[in-house]
C-alpha positions, 0 to 999 in steps of 0.5 A: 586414073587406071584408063588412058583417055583413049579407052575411057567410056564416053561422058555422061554429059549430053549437050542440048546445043548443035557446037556446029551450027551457025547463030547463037544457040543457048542449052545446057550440058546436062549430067544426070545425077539421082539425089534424096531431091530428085530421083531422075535429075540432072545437073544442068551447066548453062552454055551459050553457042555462037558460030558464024561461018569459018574460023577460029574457036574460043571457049570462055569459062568462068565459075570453075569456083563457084563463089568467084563473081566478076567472071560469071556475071561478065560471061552472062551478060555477054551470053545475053548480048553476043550475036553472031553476025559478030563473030568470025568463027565459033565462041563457047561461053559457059559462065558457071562450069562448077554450077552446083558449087556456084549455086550455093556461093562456095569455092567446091561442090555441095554434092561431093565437095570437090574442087572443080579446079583440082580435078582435071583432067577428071573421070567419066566415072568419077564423082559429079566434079570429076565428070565435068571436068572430064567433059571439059578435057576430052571433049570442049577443050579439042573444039577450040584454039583458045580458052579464056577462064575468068577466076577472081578470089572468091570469099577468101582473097583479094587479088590485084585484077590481071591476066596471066599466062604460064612458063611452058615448054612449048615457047610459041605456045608460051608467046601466044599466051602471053600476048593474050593476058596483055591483050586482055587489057587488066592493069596487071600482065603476069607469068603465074607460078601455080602450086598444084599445077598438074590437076588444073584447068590451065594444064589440061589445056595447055597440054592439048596444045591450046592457047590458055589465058587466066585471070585474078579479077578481085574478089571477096565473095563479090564484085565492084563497078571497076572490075566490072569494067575491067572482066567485060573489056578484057573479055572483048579485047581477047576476042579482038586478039584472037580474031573472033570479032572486030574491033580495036583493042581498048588498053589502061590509060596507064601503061600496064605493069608486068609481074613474074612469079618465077616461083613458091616463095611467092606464097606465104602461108600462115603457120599460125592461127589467130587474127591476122593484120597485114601491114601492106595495102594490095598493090603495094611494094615491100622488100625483101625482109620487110614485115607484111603480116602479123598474127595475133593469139585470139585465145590470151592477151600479152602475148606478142604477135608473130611477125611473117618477113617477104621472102623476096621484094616485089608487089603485093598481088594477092591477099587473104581476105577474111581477118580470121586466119588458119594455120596453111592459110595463103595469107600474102603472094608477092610478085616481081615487077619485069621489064616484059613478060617474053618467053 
């Protein structure tokens, strides 16, 4: 972007919610937008506002892509059940940011193809996901001490359920992270190394000085009972953990596992296309140099697959889920088991 945010014009989202008012209020950020479908229209974000007097703020997020399930129907169900006699300060809850892209089950937007977790800080004069990511920057993020974004794998990954914090220059924010992802309560805590770092949610953020926490909660373009459970009590241990409502924190019965990803030999990505068999179900251990994958060529047969080692040993975390495999594709992410996540 050419402006420094300090000179950018203001957004042309409206919010139809008071974010200062006591109770629970439910609106929309509304972003007016002129399609073949409707001339004068407006995307409309569904928020939910719930205050109670002084103290801390959250904000909870899901649906930054929009085919990623268990963290929209957590965040909407507890938009249905949160009262504010609950809470001890302010929760934001907006269960779809990406809602054109959440309406039709897609991972980006239908009205500009953009990739809302690739768009941030975003432009009040840019496409319809650059605004709302711009909204989302210079206007949420500065009301709240922390933010809870619930992501899962969508319709092209399966992912071990965790919480997951960042490594960051500013290690009493790093701390503070990470005690949340471990609070959260999924079976898994990690230290996540991003690809693309500079454009995502997390980093526009963690660099406004905010606690951010993000989760992997399955996927598959669906959701189950058991990550089910997991999204809804992770959602209130982190608001026990952050002291916006009352209670104990409810932990796995089995002692949770840390994992790091100190790094980009966590990802293997297919440089063949065909049709993939991976030889480790997910959440199994591999070593360095064990075969994980191989591709088959659908186009002849005879032909031997191409066999893809790990890089490094580990557990795997992530998995592609559709057999049908292209070249650049993330087919496996395998993370290091540590002792502790501590900064």
């Amino acid at each position: 972007m050419s402006q420094r945010p300090s000179q950018m014009r203001p957004s042309p989202i409206s919010a139809t919610v008071d974010f200062d008012a006591d109770g629970v209020q439910h609106g929309f950020l509304k972003l007016p937008v002129s399609t073949d479908e409707s001339a004068w229209g407006a995307v409309m974000i569904p928020i939910t506002v719930v205050g109670n007097g002084e103290g801390p703020t959250a904000l909870l997020t899901g649906g930054n892509h929009g085919d990623e399930y268990e963290g929209i129907t957590a965040l909407l169900k507890l938009a249905n059940s949160l009262k504010a006699g609950d809470v001890h300060g302010r929760v934001i809850i907006v269960p779809m940011m990406n809602v054109p892209a959440a309406q039709v089950g897609r991972r980006t937007s239908p009205m500009d193809g953009g990739n809302l977790n690739r768009s941030f800080p975003g432009d009040p004069d840019g496409s319809v996901t650059e605004q709302i990511a711009d909204y989302f920057t210079r206007y949420l993020v500065p009301l709240v001490d922390v933010v809870l974004d619930l992501h899962s794998g969508g319709r092209t990954l399966d992912i071990i359920p965790f919480g997951a914090s960042h490594q960051l220059d500013d290690k009493q924010l790093q701390r503070q992270a990470v005690e949340g992802a471990k609070a959260f309560g999924a079976p898994t805590a990690m230290l996540m190394f991003e690809l693309d770092a500079a454009k995502l949610f997390d980093t526009a953020v963690e660099s406004q000085g905010k606690v951010f926490v993000a989760t992997e909660l399955g996927g598959g373009g669906s959701t189950n009972p058991e990550r089910m459970a997991i999204a809804e009590r992770g959602i209130r241990n982190f608001l026990i953990h952050y002291d916006l409502i009352d209670g104990e924190l409810e932990l796995p019965e089995t002692p949770q596992v840390y994992v790091d990803m100190p790094d980009a030999s966590c990802y293997v990505q297919s440089e063949h296309t065909g049709l993939l068999e991976l030889t480790l179900a997910l959440g199994g251990t591999v070593r360095e140099g064990e075969v994980i994958a191989r591709i088959y060529d659908m186009t002849r047969t005879g032909a031997a697959p191409v066999e893809y080692r790990a890089k490094r040993s580990g557990v795997l975390v992530a998995r592609r889920f559709p057999s049908l495999v292209n070249m650049g594709d993330t087919i496996a992410v395998i993370a290091e088991v540590v002792d502790s996540l501590d900064a």
